[in-house]
N, C-alpha and C positions, 0 to 999 in steps of 0.2 A: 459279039452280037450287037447289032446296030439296034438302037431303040428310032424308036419314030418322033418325028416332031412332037407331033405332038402330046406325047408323053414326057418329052423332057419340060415344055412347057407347066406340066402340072406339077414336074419335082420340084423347078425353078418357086413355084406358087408356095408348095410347101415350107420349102428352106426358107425362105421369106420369112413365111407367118410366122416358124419357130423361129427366128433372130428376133423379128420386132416384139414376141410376147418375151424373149428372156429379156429382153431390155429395160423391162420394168421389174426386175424381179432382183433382191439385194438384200444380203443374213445381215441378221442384226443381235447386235452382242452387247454386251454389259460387264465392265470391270470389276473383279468378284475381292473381298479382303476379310479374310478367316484367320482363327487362331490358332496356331499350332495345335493338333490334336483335334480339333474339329473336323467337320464337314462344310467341303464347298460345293457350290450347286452350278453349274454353266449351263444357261440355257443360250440355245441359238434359235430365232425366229426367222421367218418370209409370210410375207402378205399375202405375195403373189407367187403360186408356186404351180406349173405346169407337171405332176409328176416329176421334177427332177431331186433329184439326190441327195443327200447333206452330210456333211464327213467332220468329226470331232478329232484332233490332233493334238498332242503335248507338247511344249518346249523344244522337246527334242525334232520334230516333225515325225513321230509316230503316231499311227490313225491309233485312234482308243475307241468308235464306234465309225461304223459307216452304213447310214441307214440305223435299221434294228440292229445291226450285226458286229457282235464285239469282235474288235480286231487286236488287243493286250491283252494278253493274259497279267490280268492282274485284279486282283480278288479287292481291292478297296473300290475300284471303278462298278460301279453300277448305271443301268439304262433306267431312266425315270420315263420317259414320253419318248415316242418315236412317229412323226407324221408327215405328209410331206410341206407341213407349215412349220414346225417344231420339232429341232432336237436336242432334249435334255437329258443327260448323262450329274453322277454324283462320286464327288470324291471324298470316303471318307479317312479318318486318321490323317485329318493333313499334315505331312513334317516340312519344316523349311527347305527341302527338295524340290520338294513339286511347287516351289514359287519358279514364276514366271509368265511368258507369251501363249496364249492356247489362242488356234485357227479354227475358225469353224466355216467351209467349203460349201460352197454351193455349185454344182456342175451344171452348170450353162457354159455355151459357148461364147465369148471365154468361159473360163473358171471364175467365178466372183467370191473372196472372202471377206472375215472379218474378223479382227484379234479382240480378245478379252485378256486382262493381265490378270493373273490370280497375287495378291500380296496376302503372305503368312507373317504373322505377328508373335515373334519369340517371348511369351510371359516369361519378367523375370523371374527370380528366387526369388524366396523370401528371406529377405533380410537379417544381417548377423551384426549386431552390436559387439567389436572388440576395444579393450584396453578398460574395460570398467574393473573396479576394483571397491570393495566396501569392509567396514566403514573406510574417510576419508577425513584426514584430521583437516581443520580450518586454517585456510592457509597455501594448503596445496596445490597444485596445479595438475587439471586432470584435463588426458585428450582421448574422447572419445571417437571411433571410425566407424561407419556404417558403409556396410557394403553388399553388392546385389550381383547375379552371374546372369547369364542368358536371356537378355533385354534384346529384343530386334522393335522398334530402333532404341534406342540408347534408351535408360527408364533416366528419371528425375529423383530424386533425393531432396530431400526436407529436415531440417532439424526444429524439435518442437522443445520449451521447458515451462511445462504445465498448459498446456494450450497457448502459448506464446513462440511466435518464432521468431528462431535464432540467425539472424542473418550476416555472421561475421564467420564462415565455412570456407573451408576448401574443396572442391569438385576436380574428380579426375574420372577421364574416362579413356578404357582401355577395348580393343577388341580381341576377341575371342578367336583361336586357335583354327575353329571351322569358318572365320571370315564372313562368317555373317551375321551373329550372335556380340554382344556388348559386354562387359563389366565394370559396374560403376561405384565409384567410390564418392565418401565424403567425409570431414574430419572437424573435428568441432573442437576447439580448445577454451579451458576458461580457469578460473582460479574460485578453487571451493569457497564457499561463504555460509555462514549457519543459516542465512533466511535461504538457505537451497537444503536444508535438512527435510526429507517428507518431497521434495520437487522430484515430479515424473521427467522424465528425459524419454522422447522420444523420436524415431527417426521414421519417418511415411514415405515409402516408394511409390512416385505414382505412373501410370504405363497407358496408355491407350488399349491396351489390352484387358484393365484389370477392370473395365462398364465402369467407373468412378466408384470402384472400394478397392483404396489401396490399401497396399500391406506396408503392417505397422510393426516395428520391433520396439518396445522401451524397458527401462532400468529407471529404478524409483532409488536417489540418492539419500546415504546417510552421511552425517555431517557430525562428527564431537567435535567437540568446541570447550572451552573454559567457562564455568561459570559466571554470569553476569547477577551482578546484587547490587539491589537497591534499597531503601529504609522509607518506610511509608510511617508517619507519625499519625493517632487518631485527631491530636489536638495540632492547631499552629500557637497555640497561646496559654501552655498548660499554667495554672495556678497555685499556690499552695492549698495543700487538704483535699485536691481532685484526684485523681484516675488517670495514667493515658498508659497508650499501649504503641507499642512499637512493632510494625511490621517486617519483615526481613523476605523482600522477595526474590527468589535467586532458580534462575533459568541455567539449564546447560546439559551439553548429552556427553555422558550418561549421565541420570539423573544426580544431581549432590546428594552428597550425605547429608544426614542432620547438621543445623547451624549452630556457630560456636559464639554465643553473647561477652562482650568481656566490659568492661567500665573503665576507661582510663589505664589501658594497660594492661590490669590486672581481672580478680574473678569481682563476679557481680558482688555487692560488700554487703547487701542485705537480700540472701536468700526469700527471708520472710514475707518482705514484700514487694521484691523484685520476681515472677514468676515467670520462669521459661515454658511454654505452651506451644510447642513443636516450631513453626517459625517465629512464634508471635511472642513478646518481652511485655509483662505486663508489671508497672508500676503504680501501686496505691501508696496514699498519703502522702503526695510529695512535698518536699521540704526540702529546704536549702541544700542538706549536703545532696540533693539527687543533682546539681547543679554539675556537668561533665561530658565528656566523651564517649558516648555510647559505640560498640563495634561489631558487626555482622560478619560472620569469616562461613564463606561456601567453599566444598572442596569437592572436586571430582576425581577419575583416574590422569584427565589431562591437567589440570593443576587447582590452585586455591585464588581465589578472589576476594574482596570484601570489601564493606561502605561502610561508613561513618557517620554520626548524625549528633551534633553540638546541641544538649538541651541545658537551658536555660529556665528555672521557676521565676515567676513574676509574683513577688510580695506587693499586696493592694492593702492600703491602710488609707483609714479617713484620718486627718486634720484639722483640729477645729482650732480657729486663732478667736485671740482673747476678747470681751468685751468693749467696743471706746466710749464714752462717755464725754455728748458737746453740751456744753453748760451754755443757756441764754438768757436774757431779759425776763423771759416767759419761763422760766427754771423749766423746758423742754428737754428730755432726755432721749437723745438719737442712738442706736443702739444696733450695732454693721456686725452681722456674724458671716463668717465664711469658709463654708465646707470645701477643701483641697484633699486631694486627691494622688499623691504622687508614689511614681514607681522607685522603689528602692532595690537596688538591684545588687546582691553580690558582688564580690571581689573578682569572684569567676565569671560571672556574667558581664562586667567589666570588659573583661580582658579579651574576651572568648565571646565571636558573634559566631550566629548558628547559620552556615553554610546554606543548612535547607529549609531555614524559615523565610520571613516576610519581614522587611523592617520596619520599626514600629513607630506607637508615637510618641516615643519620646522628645523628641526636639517642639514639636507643639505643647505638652505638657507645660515645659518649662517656659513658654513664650507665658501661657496663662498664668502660672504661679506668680510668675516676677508683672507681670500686670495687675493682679489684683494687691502685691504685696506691696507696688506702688502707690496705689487710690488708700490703701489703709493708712503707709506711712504721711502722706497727703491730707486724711481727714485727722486724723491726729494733732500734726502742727498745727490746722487752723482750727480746731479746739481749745491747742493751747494758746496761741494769740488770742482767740476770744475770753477766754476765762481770764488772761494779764488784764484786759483791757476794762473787763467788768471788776475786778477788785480794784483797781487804780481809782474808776469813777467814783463808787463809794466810798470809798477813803476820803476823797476831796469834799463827796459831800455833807460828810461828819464834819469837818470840819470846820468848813462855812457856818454851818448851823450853830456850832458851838462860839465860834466868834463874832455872832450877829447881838446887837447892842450895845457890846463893851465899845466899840469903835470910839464912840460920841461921850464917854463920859470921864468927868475931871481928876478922877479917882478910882485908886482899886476898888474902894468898897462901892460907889456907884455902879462899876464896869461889875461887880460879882453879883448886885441886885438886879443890874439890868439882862444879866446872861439868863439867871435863876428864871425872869419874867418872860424871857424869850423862849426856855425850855419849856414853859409854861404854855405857853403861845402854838408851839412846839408842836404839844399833844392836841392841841384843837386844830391844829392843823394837819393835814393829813397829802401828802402828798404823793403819786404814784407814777412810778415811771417803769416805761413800757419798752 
């Protein structure tokens, strides 16, 4: 059949307008990323859409909708929207399968598409803490591993001890069997120490998968140890006739038994008032013989320990030195007393300085002693210079006075009348010296 002019002219008119209106018309798609087990949603859009068609396709290039109308049979696929602007299709139970390219067709003349990539995200395990082992004696060396299965992409590994992290690890990462899944490991080594007795140890997997709460495995470490003992004194300066008490503090897992007091070797030598009061040694009236070696002995199942503690009594006596007596012109009586003070200290004390005191002041004591004991021996001698010097003048001046008149006369009995008149003389005269 021949058509006529002028009807091809209007086919011609048509095919026209349907080329130049599909030419603005183009699906528009969005790259989708869910998590294993979830639901993903592809939607395909057109602005501009003349009635034509829209076709949803899988990895594989099998249609999964065309239009309204399912074209797989397969029961997680659902139709959300069907228009000739919009087609939304839902997949749910997503397994690491159906990762990949989806087409979404638009039938114009051409054909026009547009890919969306679906990424499934393999959540790992939760994490498995091996090689722990408790308790752990002090000393040992312990390697902890942490380890996680089915990470798509590979998860991360963390090691924590008490919120602190550990940054001297090993990281290995392996792949999984189905080639798309990860297993990751990480190993932690260190050498136990008691201040980790009571320490959380823990390992955090972290994933893009897990919204930022990752999963956490830990192990709370226990640590024996030998007892550590120390000796705490109440006093640093006990005295005769006072009180002190002696502490005994002793740390260690498991806990010590009761502490064993000894004095120099041996048992404490006065029950009466040496009192053992669970850690605490309490000592009244001290005196000289408490002068010794005090001993603390901790014991646990991992072994015995013990401190020591050199006590020393400090004898305080006053000393009073004797009266001096300075003789003058003025018969003035000066009169030096001086109170001393010094430490006398035991044979044992001597010998035996206390490791856990404070050294004392002895070495200044003795600076003042021997200074004062110089000013004393100092006003002494010139005392006695001054007292030689005053007997000597008097003497001389009896004597003058007794030989005054005889000088001048021609005879003893003159020279004995003129003395007699002179002593006479003597008494009216009075003279005083200052």
């Amino acid at each position: 059949m021949r058509l006529k002019p002028s009807v091809v002219l209007r086919l011609y008119s048509l095919c026209g307008i349907l080329i130049q209106g599909s030419q603005g018309q183009f699906p528009l798609t969005q790259n989708v990323t869910v998590i294993e087990g979830e639901t993903a949603t592809l939607t395909c859009r057109v602005d501009q859409n003349d009635n034509t068609s829209l076709q949803w396709s899988n990895p594989a290039q099998q249609t999964l909708y065309f239009d309204d109308k399912k074209a797989l049979r397969d029961n997680r696929i659902e139709l959300l929207r069907a228009s000739w602007h919009e087609l939304t299709i839902r997949v749910t139970d997503v397994s690491l399968s159906d990762e990949g390219q989806y087409t979404c067709s638009l039938f114009t003349m051409p054909v026009k598409t547009s890919k969306a990539f679906l990424t499934v995200l393999g959540v790992p395990e939760s994490p498995q803490i091996t090689g722990f082992v408790s308790p752990v004696m002090e000393g040992d060396r312990m390697e902890l591993t942490c380890k996680t299965s089915g990470s798509k992409p590979a998860a991360d590994i963390r090691w924590f001890k008490n919120d602190k992290e550990v940054k001297d690890v090993k990281y290995l990462k392996e792949e999984d069997a189905n080639r798309k899944t990860f297993t990751v490991s990480s190993t932690m080594n260190f050498k136990a120490d008691r201040s980790d007795d009571g320490a959380v140890v823990s390992c955090r997997v972290d994933h893009e998968s897990l919204h930022s709460s990752p999963q956490i495995a830990m192990q709370v470490l226990e640590i024996h140890y030998i007892p550590s003992v120390k000796i705490i004194p109440s006093t640093l300066w006990p005295e005769e006739g006072q009180s002190i008490t002696l502490i005994c503090e002793s740390k260690g897992k498991p806990l010590p038994d009761p502490v064993l007091w000894t004095k120099d070797g041996g048992e404490l030598p006065d029950p009466e008032r040496m009192i053992v009061n669970g850690r605490e040694l309490n000592i009244h009236m001290l005196n000289k013989t408490d002068n010794g070696t005090y001993r603390c002995e901790a014991e646990n199942s991992i072994g015995l320990n013990s401190a020591e503690y050199v006590l020393i009594i400090r004898d305080v006596s006053n000393i009073l030195l004797p009266t001096t007596v300075i003789p003058s012109l003025t018969t003035a009586t000066v009169t030096t007393t001086v109170a001393l003070t010094s430490t006398v200290p035991s044979a044992t004390a001597i010998d035996t300085r206390d490791p856990n005191g404070y050294p004392g002041p002895t070495g200044t004591d003795h600076a003042v002693i021997g200074g004062i004991v110089a000013v004393v021996v100092f006003v002494t001698l010139c005392s006695i210079i001054l007292l030689g010097r005053y007997l000597a003048r008097h003497k001389g001046t009896y004597l003058t006075n007794e030989a005054k008149g005889a000088e001048d006369a021609p005879d003893a009995d003159t020279a004995i009348i003129n003395a007699e008149g002179s002593q006479v003389n003597a008494e009216e005269k009075k003279e005083y010296f200052i």
